[in-house]
C-alpha positions as CSV (number, residue, x, y, z in Angstrom):
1,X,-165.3,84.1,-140.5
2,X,-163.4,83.9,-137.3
3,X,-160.2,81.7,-137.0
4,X,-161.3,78.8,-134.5
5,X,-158.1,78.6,-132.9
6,X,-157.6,82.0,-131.7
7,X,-161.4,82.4,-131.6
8,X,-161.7,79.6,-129.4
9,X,-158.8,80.5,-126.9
10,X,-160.4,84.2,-126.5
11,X,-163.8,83.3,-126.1
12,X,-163.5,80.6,-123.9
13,X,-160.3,80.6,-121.3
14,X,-161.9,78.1,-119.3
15,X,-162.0,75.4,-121.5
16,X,-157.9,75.2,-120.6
17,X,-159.1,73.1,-117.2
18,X,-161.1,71.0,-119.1
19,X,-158.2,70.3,-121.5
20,X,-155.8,69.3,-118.1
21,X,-158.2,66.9,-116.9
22,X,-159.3,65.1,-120.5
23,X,-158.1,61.8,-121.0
24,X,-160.4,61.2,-124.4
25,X,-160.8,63.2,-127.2
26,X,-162.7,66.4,-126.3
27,X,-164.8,68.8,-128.7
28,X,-166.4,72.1,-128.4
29,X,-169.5,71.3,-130.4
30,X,-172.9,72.4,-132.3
31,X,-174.1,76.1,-131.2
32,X,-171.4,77.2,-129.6
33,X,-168.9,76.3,-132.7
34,X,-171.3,78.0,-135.1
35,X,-171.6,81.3,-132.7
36,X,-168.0,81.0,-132.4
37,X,-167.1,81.3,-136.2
38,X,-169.5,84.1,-135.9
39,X,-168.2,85.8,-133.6
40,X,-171.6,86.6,-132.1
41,X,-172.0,85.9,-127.8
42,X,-172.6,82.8,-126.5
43,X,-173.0,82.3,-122.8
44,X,-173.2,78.1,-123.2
45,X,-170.7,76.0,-124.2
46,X,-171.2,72.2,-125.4
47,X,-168.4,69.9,-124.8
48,X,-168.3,65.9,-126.4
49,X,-166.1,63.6,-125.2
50,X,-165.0,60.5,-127.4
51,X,-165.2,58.7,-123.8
52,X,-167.2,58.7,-120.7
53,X,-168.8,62.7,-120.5
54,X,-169.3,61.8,-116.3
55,X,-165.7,60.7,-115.4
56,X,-164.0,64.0,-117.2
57,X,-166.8,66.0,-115.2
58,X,-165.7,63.9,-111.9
59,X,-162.3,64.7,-112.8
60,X,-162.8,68.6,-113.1
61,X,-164.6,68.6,-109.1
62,X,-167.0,70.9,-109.6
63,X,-170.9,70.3,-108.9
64,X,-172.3,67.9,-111.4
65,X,-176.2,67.0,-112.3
66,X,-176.0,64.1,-115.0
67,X,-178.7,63.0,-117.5
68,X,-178.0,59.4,-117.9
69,X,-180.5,58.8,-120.8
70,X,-178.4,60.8,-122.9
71,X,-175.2,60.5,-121.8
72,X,-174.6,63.4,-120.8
73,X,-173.7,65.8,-117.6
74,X,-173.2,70.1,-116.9
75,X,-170.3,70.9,-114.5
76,X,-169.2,74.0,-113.1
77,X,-166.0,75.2,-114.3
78,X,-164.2,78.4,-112.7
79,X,-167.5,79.9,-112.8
80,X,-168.7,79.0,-116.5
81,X,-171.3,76.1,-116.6
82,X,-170.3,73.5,-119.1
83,X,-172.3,71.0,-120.9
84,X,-170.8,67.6,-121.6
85,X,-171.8,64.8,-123.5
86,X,-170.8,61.2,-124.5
87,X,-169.8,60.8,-128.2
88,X,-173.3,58.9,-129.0
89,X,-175.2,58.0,-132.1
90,X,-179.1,58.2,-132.6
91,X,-181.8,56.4,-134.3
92,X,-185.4,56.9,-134.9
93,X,-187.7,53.5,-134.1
94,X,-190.9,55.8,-135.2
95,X,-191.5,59.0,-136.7
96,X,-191.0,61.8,-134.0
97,X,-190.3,59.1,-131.5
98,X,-187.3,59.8,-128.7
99,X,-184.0,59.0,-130.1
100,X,-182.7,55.6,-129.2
101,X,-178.8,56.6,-128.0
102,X,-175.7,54.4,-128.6
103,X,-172.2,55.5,-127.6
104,X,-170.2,56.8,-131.1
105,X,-166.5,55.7,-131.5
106,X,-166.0,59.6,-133.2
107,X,-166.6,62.8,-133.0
108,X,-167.8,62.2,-136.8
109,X,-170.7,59.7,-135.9
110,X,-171.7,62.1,-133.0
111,X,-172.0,65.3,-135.5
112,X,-173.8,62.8,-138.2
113,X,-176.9,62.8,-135.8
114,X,-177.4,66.7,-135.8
115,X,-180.1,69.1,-137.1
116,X,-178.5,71.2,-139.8
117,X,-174.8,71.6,-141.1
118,X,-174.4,74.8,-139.3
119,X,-174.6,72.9,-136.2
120,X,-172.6,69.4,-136.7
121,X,-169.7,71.5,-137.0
122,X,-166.4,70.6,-133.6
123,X,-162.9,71.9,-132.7
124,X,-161.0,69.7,-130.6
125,X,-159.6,71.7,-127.6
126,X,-156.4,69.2,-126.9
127,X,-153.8,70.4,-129.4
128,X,-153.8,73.2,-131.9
129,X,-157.9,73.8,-132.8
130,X,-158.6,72.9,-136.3
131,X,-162.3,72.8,-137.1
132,X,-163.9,69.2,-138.0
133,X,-166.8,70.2,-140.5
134,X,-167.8,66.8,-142.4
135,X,-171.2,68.2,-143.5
136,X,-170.1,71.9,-145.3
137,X,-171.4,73.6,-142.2
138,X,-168.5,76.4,-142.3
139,X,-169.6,77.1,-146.1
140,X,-173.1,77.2,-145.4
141,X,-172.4,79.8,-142.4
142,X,-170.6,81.7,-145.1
143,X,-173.5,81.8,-147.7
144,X,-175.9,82.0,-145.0
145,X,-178.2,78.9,-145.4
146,X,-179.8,76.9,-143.9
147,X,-180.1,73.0,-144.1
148,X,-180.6,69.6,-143.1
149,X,-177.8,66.7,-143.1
150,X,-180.1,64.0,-144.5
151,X,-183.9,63.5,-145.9
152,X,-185.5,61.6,-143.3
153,X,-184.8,65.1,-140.4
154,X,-187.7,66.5,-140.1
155,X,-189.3,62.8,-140.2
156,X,-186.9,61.3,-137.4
157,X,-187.3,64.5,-135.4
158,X,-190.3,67.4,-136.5
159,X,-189.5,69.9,-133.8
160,X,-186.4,70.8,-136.1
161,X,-188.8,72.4,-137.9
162,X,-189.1,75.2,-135.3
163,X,-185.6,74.8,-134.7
164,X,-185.4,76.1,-138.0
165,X,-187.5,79.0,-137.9
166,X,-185.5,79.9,-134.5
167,X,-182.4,79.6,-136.9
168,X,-183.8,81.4,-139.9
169,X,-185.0,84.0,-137.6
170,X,-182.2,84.7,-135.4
171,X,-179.5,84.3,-138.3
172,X,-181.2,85.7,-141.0
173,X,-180.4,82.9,-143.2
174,X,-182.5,81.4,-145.8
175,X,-183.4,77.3,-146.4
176,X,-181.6,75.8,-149.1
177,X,-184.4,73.9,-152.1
178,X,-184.2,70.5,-150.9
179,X,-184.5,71.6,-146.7
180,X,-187.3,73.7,-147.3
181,X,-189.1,70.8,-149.6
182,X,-188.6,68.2,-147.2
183,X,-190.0,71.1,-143.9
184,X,-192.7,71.8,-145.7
185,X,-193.9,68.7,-145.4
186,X,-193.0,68.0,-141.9
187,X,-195.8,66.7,-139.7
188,X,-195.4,68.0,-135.8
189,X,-198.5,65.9,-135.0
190,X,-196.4,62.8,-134.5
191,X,-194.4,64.4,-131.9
192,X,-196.3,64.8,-128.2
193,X,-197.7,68.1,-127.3
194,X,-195.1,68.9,-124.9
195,X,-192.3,68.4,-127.0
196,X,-193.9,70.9,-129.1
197,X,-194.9,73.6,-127.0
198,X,-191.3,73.4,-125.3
199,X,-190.2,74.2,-129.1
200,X,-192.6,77.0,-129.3
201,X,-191.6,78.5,-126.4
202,X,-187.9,78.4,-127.2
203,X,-188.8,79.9,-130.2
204,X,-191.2,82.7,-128.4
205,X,-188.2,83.4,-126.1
206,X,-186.2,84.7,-129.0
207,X,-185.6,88.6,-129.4
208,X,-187.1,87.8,-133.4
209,X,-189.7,85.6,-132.0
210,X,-192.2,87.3,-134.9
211,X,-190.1,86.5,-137.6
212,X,-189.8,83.0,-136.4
213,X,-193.7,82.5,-136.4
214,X,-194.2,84.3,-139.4
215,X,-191.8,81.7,-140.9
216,X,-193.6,78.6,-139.6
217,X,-196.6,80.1,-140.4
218,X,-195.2,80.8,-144.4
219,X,-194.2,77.0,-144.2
220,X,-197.8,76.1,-143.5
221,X,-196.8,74.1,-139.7
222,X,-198.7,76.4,-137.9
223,X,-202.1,78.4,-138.2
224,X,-201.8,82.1,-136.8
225,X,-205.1,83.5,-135.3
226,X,-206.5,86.8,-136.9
227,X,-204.0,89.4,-136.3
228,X,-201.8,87.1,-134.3
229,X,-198.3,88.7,-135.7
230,X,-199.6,92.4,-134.9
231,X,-200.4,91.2,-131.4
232,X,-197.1,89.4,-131.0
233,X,-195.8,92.3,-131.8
234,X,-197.7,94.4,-129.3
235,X,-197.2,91.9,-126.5
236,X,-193.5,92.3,-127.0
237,X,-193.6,95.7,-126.6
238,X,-195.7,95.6,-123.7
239,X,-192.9,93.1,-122.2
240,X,-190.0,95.4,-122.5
241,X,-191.4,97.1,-119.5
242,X,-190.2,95.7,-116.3
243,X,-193.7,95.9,-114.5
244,X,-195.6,93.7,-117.2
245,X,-192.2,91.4,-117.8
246,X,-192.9,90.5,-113.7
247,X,-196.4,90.1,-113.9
248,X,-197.0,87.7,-116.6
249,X,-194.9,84.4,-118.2
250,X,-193.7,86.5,-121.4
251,X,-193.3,82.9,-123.7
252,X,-196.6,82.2,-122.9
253,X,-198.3,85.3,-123.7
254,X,-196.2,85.6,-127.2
255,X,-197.3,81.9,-128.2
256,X,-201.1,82.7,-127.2
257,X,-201.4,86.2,-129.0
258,X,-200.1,84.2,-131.8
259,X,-201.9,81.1,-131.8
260,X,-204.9,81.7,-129.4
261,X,-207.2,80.2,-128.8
262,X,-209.1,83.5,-128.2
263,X,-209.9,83.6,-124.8
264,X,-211.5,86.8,-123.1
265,X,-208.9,89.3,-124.4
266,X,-211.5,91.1,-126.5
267,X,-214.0,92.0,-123.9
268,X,-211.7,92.6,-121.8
269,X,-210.1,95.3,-124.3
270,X,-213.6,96.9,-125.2
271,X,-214.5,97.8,-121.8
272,X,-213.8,100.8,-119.0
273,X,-214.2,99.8,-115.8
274,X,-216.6,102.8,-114.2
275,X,-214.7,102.4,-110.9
276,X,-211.3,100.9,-109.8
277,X,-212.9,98.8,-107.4
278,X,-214.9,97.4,-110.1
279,X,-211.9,97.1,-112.0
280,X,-209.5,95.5,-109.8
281,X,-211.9,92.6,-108.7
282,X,-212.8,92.5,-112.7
283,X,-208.7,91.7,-113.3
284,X,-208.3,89.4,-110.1
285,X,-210.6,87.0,-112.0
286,X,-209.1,86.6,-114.7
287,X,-205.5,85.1,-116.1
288,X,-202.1,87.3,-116.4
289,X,-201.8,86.4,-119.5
290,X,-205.0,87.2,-120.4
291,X,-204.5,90.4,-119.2
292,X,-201.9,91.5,-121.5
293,X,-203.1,90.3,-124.4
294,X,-206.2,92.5,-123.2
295,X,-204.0,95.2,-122.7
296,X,-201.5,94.8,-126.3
297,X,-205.1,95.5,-127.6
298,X,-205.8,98.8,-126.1
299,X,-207.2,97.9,-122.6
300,X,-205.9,101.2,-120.7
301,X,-207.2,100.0,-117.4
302,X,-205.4,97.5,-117.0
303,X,-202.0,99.6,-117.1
304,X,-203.6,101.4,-114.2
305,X,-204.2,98.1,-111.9
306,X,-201.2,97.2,-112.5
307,X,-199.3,99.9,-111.6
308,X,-202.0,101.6,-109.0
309,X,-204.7,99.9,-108.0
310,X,-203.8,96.8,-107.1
311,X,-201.1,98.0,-105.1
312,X,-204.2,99.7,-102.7
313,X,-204.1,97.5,-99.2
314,X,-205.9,97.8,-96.0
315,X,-204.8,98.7,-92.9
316,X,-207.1,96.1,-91.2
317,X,-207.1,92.1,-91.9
318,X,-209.6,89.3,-91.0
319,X,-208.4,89.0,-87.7
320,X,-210.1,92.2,-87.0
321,X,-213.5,91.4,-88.3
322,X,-213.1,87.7,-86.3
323,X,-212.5,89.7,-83.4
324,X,-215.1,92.3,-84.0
325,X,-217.7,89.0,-84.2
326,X,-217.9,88.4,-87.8
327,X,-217.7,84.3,-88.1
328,X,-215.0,83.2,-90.0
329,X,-216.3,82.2,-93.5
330,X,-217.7,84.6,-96.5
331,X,-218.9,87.5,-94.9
332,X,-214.9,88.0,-93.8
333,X,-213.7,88.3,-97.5
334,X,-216.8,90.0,-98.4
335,X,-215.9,92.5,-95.8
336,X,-212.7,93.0,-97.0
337,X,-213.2,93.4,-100.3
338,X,-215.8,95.9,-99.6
339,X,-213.4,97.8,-97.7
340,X,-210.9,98.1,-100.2
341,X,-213.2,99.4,-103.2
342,X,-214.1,101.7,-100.6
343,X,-210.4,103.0,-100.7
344,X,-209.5,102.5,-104.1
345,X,-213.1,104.7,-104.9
346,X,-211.8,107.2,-102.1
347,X,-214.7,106.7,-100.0
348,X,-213.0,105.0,-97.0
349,X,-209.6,106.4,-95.3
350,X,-207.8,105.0,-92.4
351,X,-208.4,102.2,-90.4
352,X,-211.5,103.0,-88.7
353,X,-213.6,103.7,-91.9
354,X,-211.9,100.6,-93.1
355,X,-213.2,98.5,-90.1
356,X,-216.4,100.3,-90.1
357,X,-217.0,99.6,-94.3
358,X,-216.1,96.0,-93.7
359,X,-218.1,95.3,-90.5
360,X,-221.5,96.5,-92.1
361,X,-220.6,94.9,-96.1
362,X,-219.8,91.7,-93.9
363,X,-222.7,92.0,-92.0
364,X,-225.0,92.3,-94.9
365,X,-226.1,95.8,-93.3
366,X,-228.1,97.5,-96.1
């Protein structure tokens, strides 16, 4: 385990500016202390102030955008974006209600309202770092588990159920008896839909994104569709290439090859287009990420629109059909698209055969 002093002055230079300008207790906190005794990368770091988080960022100058429900504000900081919050305490008025936020008089009330000990860890950057760990976070790093501070969590708050599948997942660390007793009964129906799908998505975003559904899946909080891992696991694939990865919203692809529900994927995958022109107005109907699931499941044709076919344009636009006397209306975009099957088939080269395609499709000459 690293030492958080010289850890913290190594990984994070920056935080010297923000030490100049405090005029409250400051803490690097949650994620970026457990990363940091890690040693693994962290490009985010999570400040508390025992004070007023918008003043200190006022103080530093640089460009601010503050949250006031929470308390708290990011601010530039030679070049490193910072995240600081107000000291603040949290309760629950419902299950999976929004926290309602107080300002905390420590950092010690603040790191009482985390997720799991491995988070509600700080290290004050004024003086010489020590690390404040009131919950046995730093031990639990070391063992490699996993677990709540107190047995109401996942009631107060069910998304940490995902949370802890991102964790388990990432970490490879396991949940101790009592925190995987208490997730499995976690109920992310009393949360809103949002809420939850912005979890799932953080969790789909994650390079072990699989493992982290397989988890919640072994936990019984979510209900995988048939084959939904294997096709995770082909969609992610398909992703690592750069042409799919800017053609489709990856998160949203993993979560629907995982949870569905099915949409036209499989018909998609079972057929050959018998032209490209076919084929290309067969894909522009339908949904990117429809697509690649279609494709994760063996749809070969669709690699080649992607990368060929729908790359085919025309030399001529409506504009030239309006001026050759086609009304605007239909027959314009049934010209065109007449004209460019007529390419993509090789039937149809330059501009004149295009003109000449579109003119008679558009005209409804037989």
């Amino acid at each position: 385990m690293a030492d958080p002093a010289e850890a913290l002055r190594d990984a994070h230079p920056e935080l010297e500016a923000v030490r100049k300008q405090a005029e409250e207790p400051v803490y690097l906190v949650g994620g970026a202390v457990r990363d940091l005794l890690l040693g693994r990368p962290r490009a985010d770091v999570d400040l508390v102030a025992v004070g007023d988080a918008a003043a200190l960022a006022e103080r530093l100058g640089g460009a601010a955008v503050e949250h006031e429900r929470f308390g708290t504000v990011k601010v530039e900081v030679e070049g490193h974006e910072i995240d600081i919050a107000t000291a603040r305490s949290e309760s629950y008025p419902a299950p999976g209600a929004l926290p309602v936020v107080a300002p905390a008089d420590d950092i010690e009330a603040d790191l009482g309202r985390r997720d799991f000990t491995i988070n509600a860890m700080a290290i004050p950057i004024d003086g010489e770092p020590r690390l404040v760990d009131p919950h046995g976070g730093e031990g639990d790093l070391e063992e490699g588990i996993l677990r709540v501070l107190h047995p109401r969590s996942f009631e107060d708050d069910p998304t940490r159920a995902i949370r802890a599948a991102r964790y388990a997942a990432r970490l490879d660390f396991r949940l101790d008896p009592e925190t995987e007793e208490l997730l499995r009964r976690a109920d992310l129906t009393t949360v809103s839909s949002d809420r939850r799908r912005s979890e799932l998505e953080r969790l789909a975003g994650e390079a072990t994104a699989c493992r982290g559904y397989e988890l919640l899946a072994d936990w019984g909080l979510i209900e995988l569709r048939d084959g939904g891992l294997e096709l995770m696991r082909s969609v992610g694939d398909l992703f690592d290439r750069e042409h799919w990865a800017q053609f489709a919203p990856r998160e949203e692809a993993l979560i629907s090859a995982a949870l569905g529900p099915p949409g036209g994927e499989e018909l998609l995958a079972s057929m050959w287009p018998p032209n490209p022109g076919e084929g290309v107005e067969l894909a522009e109907q339908r949904d990117p990420v429809e697509l690649a699931l279609a494709r994760a499941m063996g749809a070969d044709w669709i690699e080649h629109y992607l990368t060929a076919w729908r790359n085919v344009t025309l030399e001529i636009d409506g504009n030239d059909l309006v001026a050759a006397g086609v009304p605007e209306g239909p027959a314009v975009g049934r010209g065109l698209r007449a004209a460019r099957r007529g390419r993509l088939e090789g039937e149809v080269w330059g501009r004149d055969q295009e003109l000449a395609a579109a003119l008679e499709a558009a005209r409804g000459v037989a």
